[in-house]
PyMOL CGO cylinders between C-alpha atoms (Angstrom):
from pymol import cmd
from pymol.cgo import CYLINDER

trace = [
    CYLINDER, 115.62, 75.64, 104.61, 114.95, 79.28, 103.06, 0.3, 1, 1, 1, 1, 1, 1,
    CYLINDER, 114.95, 79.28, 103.06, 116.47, 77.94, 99.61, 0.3, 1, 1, 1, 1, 1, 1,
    CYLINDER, 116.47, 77.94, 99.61, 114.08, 75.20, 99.46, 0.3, 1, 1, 1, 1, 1, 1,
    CYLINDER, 114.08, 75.20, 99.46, 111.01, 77.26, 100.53, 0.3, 1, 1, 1, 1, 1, 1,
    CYLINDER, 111.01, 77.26, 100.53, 111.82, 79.51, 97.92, 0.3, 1, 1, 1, 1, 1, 1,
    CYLINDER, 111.82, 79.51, 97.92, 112.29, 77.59, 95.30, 0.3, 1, 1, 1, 1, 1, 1,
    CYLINDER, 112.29, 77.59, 95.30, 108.89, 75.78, 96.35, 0.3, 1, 1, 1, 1, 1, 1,
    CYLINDER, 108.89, 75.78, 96.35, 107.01, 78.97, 96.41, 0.3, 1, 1, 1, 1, 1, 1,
    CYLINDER, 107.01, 78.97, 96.41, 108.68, 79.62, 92.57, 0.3, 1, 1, 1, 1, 1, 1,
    CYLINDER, 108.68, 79.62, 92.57, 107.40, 76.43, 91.57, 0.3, 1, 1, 1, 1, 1, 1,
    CYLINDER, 107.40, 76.43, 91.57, 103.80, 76.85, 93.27, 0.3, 1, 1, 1, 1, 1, 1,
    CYLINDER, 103.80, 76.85, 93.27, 103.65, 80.36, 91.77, 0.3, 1, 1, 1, 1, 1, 1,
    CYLINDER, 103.65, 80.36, 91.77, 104.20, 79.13, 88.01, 0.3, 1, 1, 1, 1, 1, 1,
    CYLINDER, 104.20, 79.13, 88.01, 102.02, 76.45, 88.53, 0.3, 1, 1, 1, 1, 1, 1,
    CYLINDER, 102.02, 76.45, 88.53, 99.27, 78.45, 90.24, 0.3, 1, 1, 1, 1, 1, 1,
    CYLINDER, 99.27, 78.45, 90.24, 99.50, 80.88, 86.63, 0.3, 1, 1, 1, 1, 1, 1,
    CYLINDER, 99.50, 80.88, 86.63, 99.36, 77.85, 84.31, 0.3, 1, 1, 1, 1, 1, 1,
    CYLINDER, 99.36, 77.85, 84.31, 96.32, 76.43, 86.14, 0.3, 1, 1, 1, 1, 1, 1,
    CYLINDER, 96.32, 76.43, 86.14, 94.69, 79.48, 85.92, 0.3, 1, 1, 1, 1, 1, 1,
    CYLINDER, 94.69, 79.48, 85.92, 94.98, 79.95, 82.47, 0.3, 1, 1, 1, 1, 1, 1,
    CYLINDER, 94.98, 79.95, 82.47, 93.85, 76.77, 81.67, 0.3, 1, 1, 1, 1, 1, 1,
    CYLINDER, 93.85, 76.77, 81.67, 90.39, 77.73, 83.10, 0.3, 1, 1, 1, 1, 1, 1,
    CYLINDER, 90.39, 77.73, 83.10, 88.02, 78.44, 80.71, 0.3, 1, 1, 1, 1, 1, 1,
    CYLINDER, 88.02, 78.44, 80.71, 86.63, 81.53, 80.37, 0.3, 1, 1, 1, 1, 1, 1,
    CYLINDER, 86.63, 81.53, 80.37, 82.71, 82.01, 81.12, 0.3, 1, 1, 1, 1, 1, 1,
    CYLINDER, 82.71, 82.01, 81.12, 82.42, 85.75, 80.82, 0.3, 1, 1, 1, 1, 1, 1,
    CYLINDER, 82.42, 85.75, 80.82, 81.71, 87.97, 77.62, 0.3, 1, 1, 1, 1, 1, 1,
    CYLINDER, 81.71, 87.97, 77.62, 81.27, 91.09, 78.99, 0.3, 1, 1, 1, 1, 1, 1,
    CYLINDER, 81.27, 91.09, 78.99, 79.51, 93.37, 81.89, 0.3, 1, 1, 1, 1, 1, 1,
    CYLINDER, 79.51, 93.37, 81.89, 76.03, 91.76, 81.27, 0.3, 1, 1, 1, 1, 1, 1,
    CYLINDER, 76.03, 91.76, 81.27, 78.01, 88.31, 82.21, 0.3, 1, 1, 1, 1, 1, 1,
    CYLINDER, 78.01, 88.31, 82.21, 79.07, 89.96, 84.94, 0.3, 1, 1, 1, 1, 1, 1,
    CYLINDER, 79.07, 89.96, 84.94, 75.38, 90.98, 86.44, 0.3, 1, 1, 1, 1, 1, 1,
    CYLINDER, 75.38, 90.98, 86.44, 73.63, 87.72, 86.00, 0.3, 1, 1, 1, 1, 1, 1,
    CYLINDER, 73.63, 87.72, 86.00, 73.55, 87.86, 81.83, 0.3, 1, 1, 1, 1, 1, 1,
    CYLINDER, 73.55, 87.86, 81.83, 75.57, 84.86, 82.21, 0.3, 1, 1, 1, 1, 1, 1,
    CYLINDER, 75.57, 84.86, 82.21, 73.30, 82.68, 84.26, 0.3, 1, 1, 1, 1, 1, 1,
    CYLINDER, 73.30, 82.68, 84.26, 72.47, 79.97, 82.04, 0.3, 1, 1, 1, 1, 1, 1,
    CYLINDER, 72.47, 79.97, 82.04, 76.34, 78.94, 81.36, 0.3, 1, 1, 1, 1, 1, 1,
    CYLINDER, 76.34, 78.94, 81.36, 77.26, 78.88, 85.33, 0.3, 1, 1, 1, 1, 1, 1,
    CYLINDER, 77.26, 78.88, 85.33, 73.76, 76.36, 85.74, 0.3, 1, 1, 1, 1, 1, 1,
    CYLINDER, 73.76, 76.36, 85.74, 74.93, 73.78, 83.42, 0.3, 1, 1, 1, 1, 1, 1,
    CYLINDER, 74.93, 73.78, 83.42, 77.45, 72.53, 85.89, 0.3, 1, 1, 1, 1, 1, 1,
    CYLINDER, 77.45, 72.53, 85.89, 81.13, 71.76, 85.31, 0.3, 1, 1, 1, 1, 1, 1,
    CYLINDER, 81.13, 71.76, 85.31, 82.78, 68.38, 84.48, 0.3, 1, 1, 1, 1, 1, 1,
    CYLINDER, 82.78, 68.38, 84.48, 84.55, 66.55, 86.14, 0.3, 1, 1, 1, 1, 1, 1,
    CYLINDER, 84.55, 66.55, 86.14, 88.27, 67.85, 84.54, 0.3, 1, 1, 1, 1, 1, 1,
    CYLINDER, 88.27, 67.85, 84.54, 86.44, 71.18, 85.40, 0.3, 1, 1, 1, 1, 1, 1,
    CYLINDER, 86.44, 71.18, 85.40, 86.31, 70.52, 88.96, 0.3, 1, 1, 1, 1, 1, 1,
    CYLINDER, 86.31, 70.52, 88.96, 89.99, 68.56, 89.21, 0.3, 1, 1, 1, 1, 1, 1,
    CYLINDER, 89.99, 68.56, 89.21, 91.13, 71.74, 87.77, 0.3, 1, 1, 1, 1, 1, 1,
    CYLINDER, 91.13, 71.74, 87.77, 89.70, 73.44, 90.51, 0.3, 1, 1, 1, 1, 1, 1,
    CYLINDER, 89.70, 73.44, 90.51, 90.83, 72.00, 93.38, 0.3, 1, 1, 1, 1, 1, 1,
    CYLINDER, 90.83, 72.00, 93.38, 94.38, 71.47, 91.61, 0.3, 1, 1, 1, 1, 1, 1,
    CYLINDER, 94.38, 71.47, 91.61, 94.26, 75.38, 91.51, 0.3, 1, 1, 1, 1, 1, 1,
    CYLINDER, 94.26, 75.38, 91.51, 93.25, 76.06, 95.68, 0.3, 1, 1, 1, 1, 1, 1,
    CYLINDER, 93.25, 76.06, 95.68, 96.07, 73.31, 96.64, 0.3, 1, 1, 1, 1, 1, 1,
    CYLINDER, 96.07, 73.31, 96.64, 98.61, 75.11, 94.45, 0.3, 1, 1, 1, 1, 1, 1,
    CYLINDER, 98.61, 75.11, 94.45, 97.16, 78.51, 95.65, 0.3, 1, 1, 1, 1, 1, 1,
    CYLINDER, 97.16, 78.51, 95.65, 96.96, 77.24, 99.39, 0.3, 1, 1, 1, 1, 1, 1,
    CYLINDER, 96.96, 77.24, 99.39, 101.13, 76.20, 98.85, 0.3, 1, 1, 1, 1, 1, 1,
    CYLINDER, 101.13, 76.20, 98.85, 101.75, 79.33, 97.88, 0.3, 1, 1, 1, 1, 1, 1,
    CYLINDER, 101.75, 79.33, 97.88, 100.34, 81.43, 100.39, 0.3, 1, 1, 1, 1, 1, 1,
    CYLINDER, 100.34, 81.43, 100.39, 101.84, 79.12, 103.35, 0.3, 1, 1, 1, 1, 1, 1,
    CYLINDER, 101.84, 79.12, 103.35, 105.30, 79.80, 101.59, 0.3, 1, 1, 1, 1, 1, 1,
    CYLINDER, 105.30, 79.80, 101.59, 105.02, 83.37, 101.47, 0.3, 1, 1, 1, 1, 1, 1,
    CYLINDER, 105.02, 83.37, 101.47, 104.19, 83.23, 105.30, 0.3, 1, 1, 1, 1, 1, 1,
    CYLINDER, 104.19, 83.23, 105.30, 106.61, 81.08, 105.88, 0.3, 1, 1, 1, 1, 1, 1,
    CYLINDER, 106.61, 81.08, 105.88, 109.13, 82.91, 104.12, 0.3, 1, 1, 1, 1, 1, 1,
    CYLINDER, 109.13, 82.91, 104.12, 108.09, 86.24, 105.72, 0.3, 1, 1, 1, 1, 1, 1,
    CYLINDER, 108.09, 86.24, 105.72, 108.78, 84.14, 109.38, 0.3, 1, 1, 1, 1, 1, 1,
    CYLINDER, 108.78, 84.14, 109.38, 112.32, 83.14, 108.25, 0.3, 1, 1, 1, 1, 1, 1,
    CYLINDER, 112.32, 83.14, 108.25, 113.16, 86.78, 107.15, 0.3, 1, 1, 1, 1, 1, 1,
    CYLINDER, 113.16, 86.78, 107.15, 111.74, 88.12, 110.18, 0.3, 1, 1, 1, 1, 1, 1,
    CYLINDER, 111.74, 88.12, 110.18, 113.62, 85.79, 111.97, 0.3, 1, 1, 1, 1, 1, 1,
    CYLINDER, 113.62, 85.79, 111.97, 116.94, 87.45, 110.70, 0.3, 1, 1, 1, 1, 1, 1,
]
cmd.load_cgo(trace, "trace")
């Protein structure tokens, strides 16, 4: 059972990085960062935007469920 919650959390974690790179980026700099960028973030997102999204939380969710789940099996030792 630890094997194959490792290995899950391996393959969560590389797929959690891949999704987030795949985001686009909206920010170009500290004015972004203060409300320069307003206009971009009120134009909404498409729909592969918002799949992308929620693909990203379920992989993140996975992952953090592993960890604790792995940190119970080790404790468990």
């Amino acid at each position: 059972m630890f094997v194959l919650t490792l290995c899950l959390q391996v393959i969560t974690g590389l797929v959690s990085v891949v999704l987030v790179l795949l985001h686009s980026g909206r920010g170009g700099g500290l004015s972004d960062m203060f409300g320069g960028g307003l206009g971009v973030t009120a134009a909404g997102s498409t729909v592969v935007e918002r799949n992308l999204d929620r693909l990203t939380i379920v992989s993140a969710l996975i992952f953090g469920f592993t960890t604790l789940a792995l940190a119970l099996m080790i404790d468990s030792y």
